[in-house]
C-alpha angles and dihedrals in degrees: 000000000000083000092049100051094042091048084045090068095038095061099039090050089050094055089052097046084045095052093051103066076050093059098044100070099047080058089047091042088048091054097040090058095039084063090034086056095040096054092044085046095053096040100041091073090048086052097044091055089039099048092036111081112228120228097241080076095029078062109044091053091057099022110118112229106287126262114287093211138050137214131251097208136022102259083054091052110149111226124243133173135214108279103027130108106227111194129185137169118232142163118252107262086044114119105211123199136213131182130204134167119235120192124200119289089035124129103190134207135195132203122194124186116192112190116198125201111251092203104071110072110224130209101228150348122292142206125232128189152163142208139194123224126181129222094274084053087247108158104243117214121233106235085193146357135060093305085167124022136173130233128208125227094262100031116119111203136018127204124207132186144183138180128197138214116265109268121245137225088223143357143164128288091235095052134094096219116140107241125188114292138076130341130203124220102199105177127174142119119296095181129029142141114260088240088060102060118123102011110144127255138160127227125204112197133186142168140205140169147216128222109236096187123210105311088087095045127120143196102249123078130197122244087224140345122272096268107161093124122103133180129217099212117118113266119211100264084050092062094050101045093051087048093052091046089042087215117118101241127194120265103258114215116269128212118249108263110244120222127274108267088047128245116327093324107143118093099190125104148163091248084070098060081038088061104038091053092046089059092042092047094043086052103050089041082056092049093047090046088054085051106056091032103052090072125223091292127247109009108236105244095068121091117238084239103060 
């Protein structure tokens, strides 16, 4: 009886001491996944936004060279994609117009050039400037950038940009967001000496975005995008039509081109590898926690019958 009770503990403490090397390395394993998923978690998005191509590129391999010509109004508006270098020549005095389309996720911004002749002597500085409005002909604020600059009376060239905010899928009625559609360029001189009207000058304007990712989506979704602007310019069919009939026909009003992927068509975000690493993370945290919670089992002084 003395040997079986003293062989009782020893084995029971064996097969504790023995448990224990086995439960060390799930621990070891679980933490080992929980940094190898974290890391995956906090580089995949990095990789995702390294290894897509965005559309700005996408865009200035297949853009056609930008309009020559700008509006004077906004139903006039020459249209320009992202991507393109629209240039036009103008008096001072002139408001020139420019149109581009900017789907959701999009953070625009818009470059202006005004060159000025150095030639002509001026009497005095003047004051460029340009402003974004949105389909709705809503005035869209800069967050950032030289919306309105000065130029001195020998100065040759003045750049102007402006960045807007990121737009959005959905929004209030009674906000000002900006929301996928068209977008209006007006540029012109705000300030200028009354000798200096009507001097000439030629403008260059581009415009390019930035993805934002998800981190800037929302639930809501427009019916359809703000479209209100229109281009004179002469569409295709026009041009055929006035060549068979052989009568010079005027320019009918074309729709603004959307991008390339469409309006607002693609479904995938960030939010959803955000989402997807936030459940894989919570589980193996819950399966560490039960690890390190649930004890070595039976300690080894106690008998199995007890």
């Amino acid at each position: 009886m003395r040997t079986a009770l003293r062989t009782r503990p020893l084995a029971t403490a064996a097969g504790g001491r023995g448990a224990a090397p086995g439960r060390r390395p799930l621990g070891r394993a679980v933490a080992g996944a929980v940094l190898a998923a974290a890391t995956l978690f906090t580089t995949a998005p990095r990789a995702l936004a390294d290894t897509s191509p965005s559309p700005s590129a996408s865009q200035d391999e297949e853009a056609e060279a930008g309009p020559t010509e700008a509006g004077t109004a906004f139903r006039t508006a020459a249209r320009l994609a992202q991507g393109q270098r629209g240039t036009a020549s103008a008096s001072t005095g002139d408001y020139l117009y420019w149109v581009f389309p900017a789907d959701t996720g999009q953070r625009p911004t818009i470059e202006a050039t005004v060159s000025l002749p150095a030639e002509q002597a001026r009497q005095g500085a003047s004051t460029w400037r340009i402003d974004v409005y949105d389909g709705l002909r809503r005035r869209q604020p800069c967050t950032y950038g030289h919306q309105e600059r000065r130029a001195a009376e020998d100065a040759s060239e003045v750049r102007l940009t402006c960045t807007l905010r990121t737009v959005r899928a959905f929004a209030e009625p009674w906000a000002h967001d900006p929301l996928p559609g068209a977008y209006y360029i007006r540029l012109t001189v705000s300030r200028l000496a009354a000798d200096d009207l009507g001097r000439p000058f030629r403008a260059e304007v581009g415009v390019e975005s930035q993805e934002t990712g998800g981190s800037t989506a929302v639930g809501g979704k427009l019916s359809g995008p703000l479209l209100p602007g229109i281009s004179a310019l002469p569409a295709a069919s026009d041009e055929e039509t006035a060549d068979e009939d052989g009568e010079a026909q005027a320019p009918r009003p074309a729709a603004l081109a959307a991008p390339e992927d469409g309006w607002s068509s693609g479904w995938w975000t960030d939010r959803w590898l955000w989402t997807a690493g936030g459940a894989v993370l919570a589980a193996l945290a819950g399966i560490f926690g039960y690890t390190l919670t649930r004890g070595s089992g039976r300690p080894h002084r106690v008998p199995p019958g007890v």
